[in-house]
Steps between C-alpha positions, in 0.01 A plus 500: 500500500633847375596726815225743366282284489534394862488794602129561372409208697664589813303824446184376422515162798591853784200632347238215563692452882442924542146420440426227689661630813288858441199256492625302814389195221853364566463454893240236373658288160771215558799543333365272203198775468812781488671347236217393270364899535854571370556292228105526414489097527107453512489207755069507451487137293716368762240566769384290755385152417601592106738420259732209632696446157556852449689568873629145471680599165648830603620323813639212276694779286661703832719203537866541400582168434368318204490183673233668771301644242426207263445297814162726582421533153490146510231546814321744314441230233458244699202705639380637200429121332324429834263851495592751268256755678650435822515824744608558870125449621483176308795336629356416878607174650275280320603657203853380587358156562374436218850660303633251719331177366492650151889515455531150670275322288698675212830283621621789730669392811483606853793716509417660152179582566642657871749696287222630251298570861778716634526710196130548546572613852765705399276683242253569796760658768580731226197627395396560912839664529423710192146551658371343176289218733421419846384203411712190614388107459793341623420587848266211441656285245838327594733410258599136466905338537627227422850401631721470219652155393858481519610386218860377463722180388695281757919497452372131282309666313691786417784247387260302321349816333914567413520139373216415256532485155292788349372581135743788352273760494452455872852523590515877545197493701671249785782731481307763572363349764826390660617859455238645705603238733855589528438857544322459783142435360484878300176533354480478128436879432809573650679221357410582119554876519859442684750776331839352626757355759727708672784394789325159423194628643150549329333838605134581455185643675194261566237584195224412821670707793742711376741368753852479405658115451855418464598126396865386447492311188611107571671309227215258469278839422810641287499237245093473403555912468796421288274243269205753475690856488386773375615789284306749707338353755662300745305162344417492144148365584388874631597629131305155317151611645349629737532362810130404608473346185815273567371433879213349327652265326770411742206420766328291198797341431670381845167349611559247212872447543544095582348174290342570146422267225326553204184303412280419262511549092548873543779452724337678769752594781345352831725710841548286822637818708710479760388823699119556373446802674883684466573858423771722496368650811562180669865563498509796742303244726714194434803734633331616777419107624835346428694802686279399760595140477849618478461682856545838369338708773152646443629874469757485239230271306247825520768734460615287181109506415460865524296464805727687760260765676919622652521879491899487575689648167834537571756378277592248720185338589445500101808331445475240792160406370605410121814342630203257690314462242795429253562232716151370546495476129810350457400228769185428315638470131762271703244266636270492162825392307648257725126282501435576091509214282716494181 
């Protein structure tokens, strides 16, 4: 904006404040009132009881982060195939009940449909804090949890997972796989947008928390990077495609990774998997249990995890800590490859 141009609004937002203080108006408005009286934002089809979609769009497109913002336009979908003339008055507890057994008869489970619910919630304390409702059905309505499975392989099945004969084209996605392992179970967004190693050491911030990780690089990580590198990227499968895309078919592909014949005239490939129900995400898990098994003590497993709620930052609290964790990891690869079968 052109320093003129400012100006003029500075001008004209002292000029609405001047007259709502001569009125005494401004003794009475909320500081939401102020600024939509300023910026001549016409709140009136966001009223009480109205317009859901509309405040749960503007709230969806306040959010920095992309991530956050398809996430509730995701809600906003999710409720719009469910009632597309859905509004704040409409959505009492029984009205959540029945959203409820709609998205689970559509395949949605428990802790999707409580994330979807949340959003929903999330919506509402906005648009009471922006004076928008004062309606609120989750006083009444209480959103169901379900404890998380862990999901993880055993030290045998790890080395199994290392040892079985797989089809070429699933090669890379094993490695991958055992990659995340070996860095300490990084999540594949991280993984696939790494830019480079440096003092042996891979640097990055968390795509989910922002938090800051640093993982020394073990030869047994070193050579997969080596077999996949990239030109840009520190992997050449974050410059092949995007990197949902390739999570997709890595999931699809390690759940069939074991027996297959091929049957029938057409040759039909029949899979016998090993691991039905693996993921990549299973390898931040798998870590996590086998540096259990391997007596690594339950603090430098969080702290390796991210998990640390630690508010000491000195340099050498930083250092002791990856120095533990170096060594956790190290002790973990250890006991993997002394048990894997080759």
């Amino acid at each position: 904006m052109k320093r003129g141009t400012l100006r003029v609004k500075l001008a004209e937002a002292e000029k609405v404040l001047l007259a709502l203080e001569r009125s005494g108006e401004i003794m009475r408005m909320s500081a939401a009132d102020i600024r939509d009286r300023i910026t001549g934002r016409n709140p009136s089809r966001l009223q009480n009881g109205t317009d859901f979609f509309g405040c749960a769009q503007f709230f969806a497109d306040s959010k920095v982060k992309k991530a956050t913002a398809d996430c509730y336009r995701e809600t906003i979908s999710k409720v719009m195939a469910f009632d597309p003339h859905a509004s704040f008055s409409d959505m009492t507890p029984s009205w959540l009940q029945s959203f409820d057994k709609w998205m689970s008869a559509q395949g949605n489970m428990v802790n999707t449909r409580g994330r979807y619910m949340r959003d929903i919630r999330a919506i509402f304390n906005y648009a009471i804090d922006e004076g928008i409702t004062d309606l609120y059905p989750f006083r009444k309505f209480k959103i169901a949890k379900q404890e998380t499975i862990k999901r993880s392989l055993t030290v045998s099945e790890l080395s199994k997972l290392m040892a079985v004969e797989v089809e070429p084209h699933q090669e890379r996605y094993r490695d991958m796989f055992l990659l995340s392992f070996y860095l300490v179970g990084i999540n594949p967004v991280d993984m696939y947008a790494l830019q480079g190693i440096r003092g042996g050491r891979i640097e990055y911030y968390r795509a989910k928390t922002g938090k800051l990780y640093s993982i020394r690089v073990e030869p047994e990580a070193q050579a997969i990077i080596d077999k996949y590198k990239g030109s840009k990227l520190l992997l050449n499968i974050g410059e092949q495609m995007q990197y949902k895309n390739f999570v997709r078919a890595q999931n699809k592909e390690l759940k069939r990774i074991g027996g297959m014949e091929r049957r029938g005239r057409g040759g039909k490939k029949v899979f016998a998997p090993m691991f039905p129900d693996l993921s990549i995400y299973w390898a931040r898990h798998t870590w996590a249990t086998i540096a259990a098994e391997c007596d690594v003590p339950d603090d430098v497993i969080s702290q390796a995890l991210g998990h640390s709620t630690t508010n000491a930052t000195t340099a050498i609290y930083i250092k002791r800590s990856l120095a533990k964790i170096d060594e956790a990891n190290r002790k973990v690869i250890d006991y993997v490859t002394s048990t894997a079968i080759f």
